[in-house]
N, C-alpha and C positions, 0 to 999 in steps of 0.2 A: 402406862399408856392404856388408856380406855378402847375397846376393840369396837363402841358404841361412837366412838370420835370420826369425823367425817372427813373425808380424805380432802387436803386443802391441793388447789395445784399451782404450778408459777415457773416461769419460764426458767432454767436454770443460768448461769455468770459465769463466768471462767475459772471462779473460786469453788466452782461445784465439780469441774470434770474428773478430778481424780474420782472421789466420792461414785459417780454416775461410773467410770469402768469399773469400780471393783463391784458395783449392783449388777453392770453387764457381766462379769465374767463369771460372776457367781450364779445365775441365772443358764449358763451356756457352757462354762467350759471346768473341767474338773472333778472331780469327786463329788462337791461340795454342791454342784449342780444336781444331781442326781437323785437329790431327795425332794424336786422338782421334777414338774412332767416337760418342761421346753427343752432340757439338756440336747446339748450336740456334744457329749460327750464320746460317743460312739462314731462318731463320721467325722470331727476335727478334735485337732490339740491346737496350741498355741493359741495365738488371742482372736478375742473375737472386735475388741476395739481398741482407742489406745486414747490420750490423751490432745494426741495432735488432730483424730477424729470428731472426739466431740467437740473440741476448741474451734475447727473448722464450720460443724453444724450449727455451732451460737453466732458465730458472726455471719455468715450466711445469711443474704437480704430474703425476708419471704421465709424464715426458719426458725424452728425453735426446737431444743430438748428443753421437751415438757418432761416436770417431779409432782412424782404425787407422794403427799405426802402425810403422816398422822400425827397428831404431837409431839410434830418438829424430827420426826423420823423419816427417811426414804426410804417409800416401801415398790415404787417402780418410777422409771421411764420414757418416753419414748420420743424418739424423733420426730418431727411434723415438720414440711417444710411444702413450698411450690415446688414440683418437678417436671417439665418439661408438659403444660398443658394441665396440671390435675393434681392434687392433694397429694401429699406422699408420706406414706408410713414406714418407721423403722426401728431398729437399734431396744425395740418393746422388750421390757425388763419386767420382773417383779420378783419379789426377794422368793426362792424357790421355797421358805417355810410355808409362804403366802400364796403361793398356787392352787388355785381351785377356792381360792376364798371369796372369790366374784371382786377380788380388786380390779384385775386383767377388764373386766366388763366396763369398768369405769373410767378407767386409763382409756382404752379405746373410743367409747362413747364422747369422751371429752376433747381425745386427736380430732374426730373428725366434727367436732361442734367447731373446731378451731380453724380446722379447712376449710368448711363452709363460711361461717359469719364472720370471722377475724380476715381470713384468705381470700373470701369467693371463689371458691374451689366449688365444682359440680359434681365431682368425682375423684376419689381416694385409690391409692392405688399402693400395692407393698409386690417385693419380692421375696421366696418363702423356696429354700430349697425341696426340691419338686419328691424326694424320696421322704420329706416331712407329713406324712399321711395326715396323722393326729392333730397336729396342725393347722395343715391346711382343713378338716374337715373344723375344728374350731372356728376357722374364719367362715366359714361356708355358713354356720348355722347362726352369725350375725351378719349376715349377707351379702358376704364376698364372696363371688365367684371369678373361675380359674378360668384365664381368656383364653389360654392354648398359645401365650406365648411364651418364648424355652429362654432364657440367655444363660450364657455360658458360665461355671464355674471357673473363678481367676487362679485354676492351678498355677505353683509357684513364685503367688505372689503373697508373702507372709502375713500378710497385712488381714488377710481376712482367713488366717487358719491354715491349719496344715493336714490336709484333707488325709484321712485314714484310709477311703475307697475311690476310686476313678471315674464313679457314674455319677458324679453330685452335678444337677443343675441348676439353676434359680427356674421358676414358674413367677408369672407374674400374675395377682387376684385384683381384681376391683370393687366398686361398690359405689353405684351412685348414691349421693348425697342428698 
């Protein structure tokens, strides 16, 4: 694999989702995440997506898990879909060896070319648990800013992790288009 090869992207099939959790999970939860800086290793166990998740987001009208990817490799990611009024960001991966390699920049920049032009979205919008500093200060400096709306962490519902701490919230960021 040439490191000079240019990231190709394409919507992923149903024949991709296992592939796409174990890119999420390795990205977010485990040991194996930790040689990445997005790790929620420290705040959840248990999964971070499943199979019936991204199978859900591909048929979903108005949606897509977008891959990027390099000769024929997946090296991230990410949800894109219409939600409720405005482009929606999610489920953002990148193989944690790949962190900080300015793939993450490309992957985003390409979600929201797809909100816009593919979508007609005016405005992009993610939720980012609110004790994720480093994070959220990442999205901050490609131009999301944090509205000062709080939703709730879904304690006791497995599906999205098995929180370690009691104060986890979602913050929601935006970003016009």
């Amino acid at each position: 694999m040439s490191w000079l090869s240019p990231l190709t992207f394409r919507a992923a099939v149903p024949a991709d989702a296992e592939t796409v959790v174990g890119l999420v999970e390795s990205a977010y939860r485990g040991e194996a995440s930790r040689t990445g800086w997005t790790t929620e290793a420290d705040l959840l166990d248990g999964r971070r997506t499943g199979v019936d998740d991204v199978l859900a987001s591909i048929a979903q009208p108005q949606s897509q898990v977008m891959l990027a990817e390099r000769d024929g490799r997946l090296l991230a990611c990410a949800h894109v879909a219409v939600d409720d009024g405005a482009g929606y960001f999610g489920m953002f991966s990148v193989v944690p060896g790949l962190q900080r390699a300015g793939v993450g920049k490309q992957v985003l920049a390409e979600a929201e070319r797809i909100a816009r032009d593919v979508y007609g979205q005016r405005t992009m919008r993610m939720t980012v648990i609110d004790v994720r500093d480093e994070l959220i200060a990442y999205y901050e400096r490609r131009g999301y800013r944090r509205t000062g709306i709080k939703k709730p962490f879904p304690y006791g519902d497995a599906r999205f992790g098995l929180p370690k701490r009691d104060d986890l919230r979602f913050e929601v960021l935006e970003k016009s288009l």
